[in-house]
C-alpha positions as CSV (number, residue, x, y, z in Angstrom):
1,X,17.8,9.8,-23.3
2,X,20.3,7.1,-24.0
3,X,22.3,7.3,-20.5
4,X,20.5,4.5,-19.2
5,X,22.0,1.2,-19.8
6,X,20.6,-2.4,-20.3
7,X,23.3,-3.7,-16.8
8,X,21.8,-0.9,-14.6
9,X,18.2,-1.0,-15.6
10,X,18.7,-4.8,-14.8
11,X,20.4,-4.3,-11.5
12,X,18.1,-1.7,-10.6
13,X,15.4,-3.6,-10.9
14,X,16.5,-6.9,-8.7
15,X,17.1,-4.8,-6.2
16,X,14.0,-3.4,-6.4
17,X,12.4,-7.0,-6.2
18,X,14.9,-7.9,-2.8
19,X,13.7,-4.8,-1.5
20,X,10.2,-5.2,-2.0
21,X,10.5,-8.9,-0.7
22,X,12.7,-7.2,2.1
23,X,10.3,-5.3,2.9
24,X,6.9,-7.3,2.7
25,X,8.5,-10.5,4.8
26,X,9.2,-7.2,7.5
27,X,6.1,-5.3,7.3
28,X,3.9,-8.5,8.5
29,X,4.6,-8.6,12.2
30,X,2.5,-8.1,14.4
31,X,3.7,-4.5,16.4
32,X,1.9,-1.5,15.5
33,X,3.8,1.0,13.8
34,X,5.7,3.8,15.2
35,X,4.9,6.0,12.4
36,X,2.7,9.2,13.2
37,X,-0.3,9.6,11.4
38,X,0.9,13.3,10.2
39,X,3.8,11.4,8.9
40,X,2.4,8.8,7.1
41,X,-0.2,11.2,4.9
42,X,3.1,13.0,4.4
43,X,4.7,10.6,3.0
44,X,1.8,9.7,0.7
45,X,1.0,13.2,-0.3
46,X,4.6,13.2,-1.8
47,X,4.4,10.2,-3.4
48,X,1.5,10.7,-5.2
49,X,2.8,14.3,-6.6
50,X,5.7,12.3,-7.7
51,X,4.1,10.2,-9.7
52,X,1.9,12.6,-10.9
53,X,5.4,14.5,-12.2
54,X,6.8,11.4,-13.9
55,X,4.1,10.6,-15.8
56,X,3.8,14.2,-17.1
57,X,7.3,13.3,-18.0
58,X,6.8,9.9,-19.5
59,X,3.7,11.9,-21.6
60,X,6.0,14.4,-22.7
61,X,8.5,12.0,-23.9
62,X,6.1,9.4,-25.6
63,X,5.2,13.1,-27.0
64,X,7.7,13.8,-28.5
65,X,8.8,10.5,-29.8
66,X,5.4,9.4,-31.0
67,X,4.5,7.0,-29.3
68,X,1.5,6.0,-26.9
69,X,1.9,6.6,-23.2
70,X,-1.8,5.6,-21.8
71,X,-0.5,1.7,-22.0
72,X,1.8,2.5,-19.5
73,X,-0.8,4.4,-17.2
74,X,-2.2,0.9,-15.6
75,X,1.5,-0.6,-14.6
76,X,3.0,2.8,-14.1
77,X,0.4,3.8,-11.0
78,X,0.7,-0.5,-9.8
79,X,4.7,-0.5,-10.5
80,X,6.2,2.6,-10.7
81,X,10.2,2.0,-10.9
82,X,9.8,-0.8,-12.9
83,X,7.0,0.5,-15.2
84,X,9.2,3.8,-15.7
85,X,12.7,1.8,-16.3
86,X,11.2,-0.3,-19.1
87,X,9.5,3.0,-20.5
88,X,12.7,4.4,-20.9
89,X,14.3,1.3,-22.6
90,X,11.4,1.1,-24.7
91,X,12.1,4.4,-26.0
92,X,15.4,4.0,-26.2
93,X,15.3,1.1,-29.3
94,X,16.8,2.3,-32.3
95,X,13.6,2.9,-34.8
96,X,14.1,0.7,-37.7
């Protein structure tokens, strides 16, 4: 578990923020989207079963470490990346 570092957990997650900010300033025009319908519940069906998979893993972890995972159910389904990057440095603090 310890292969995540403070520097890239950081980095990762400003350029989640620009991104996000990237793409919310783009998303607002006013053109209708070229995405197929088929496409789009695609692309949400995945999603979902993804998050569904790495909360089973966050549950086994918290599991195994003893800790509580359903305070992280709320900002893991708002934020995901974040939410799951400061789960795993939370787990990561030496116990004292």
């Amino acid at each position: 578990m310890y292969v995540w570092s403070k520097r890239i957990v950081v980095s990762l997650l400003v350029a989640f923020g620009l991104l996000e900010v990237l793409f919310w300033l783009t998303a607002t025009g006013a053109d209708p989207s070229l995405l197929d319908i088929r496409t789009t519940h695609w692309l949400a069906l995945n999603y979902f079963l993804l998050l569904v998979w790495v909360f089973v893993w966050m549950f086994d972890q918290a599991r195994v470490r003893g800790k509580n995972v359903w305070a992280w159910l709320l900002p893991f389904f708002l934020a995901p990346l974040p939410t799951l990057m400061a789960f795993v440095l939370v787990l990561q603090r030496r116990a004292k």
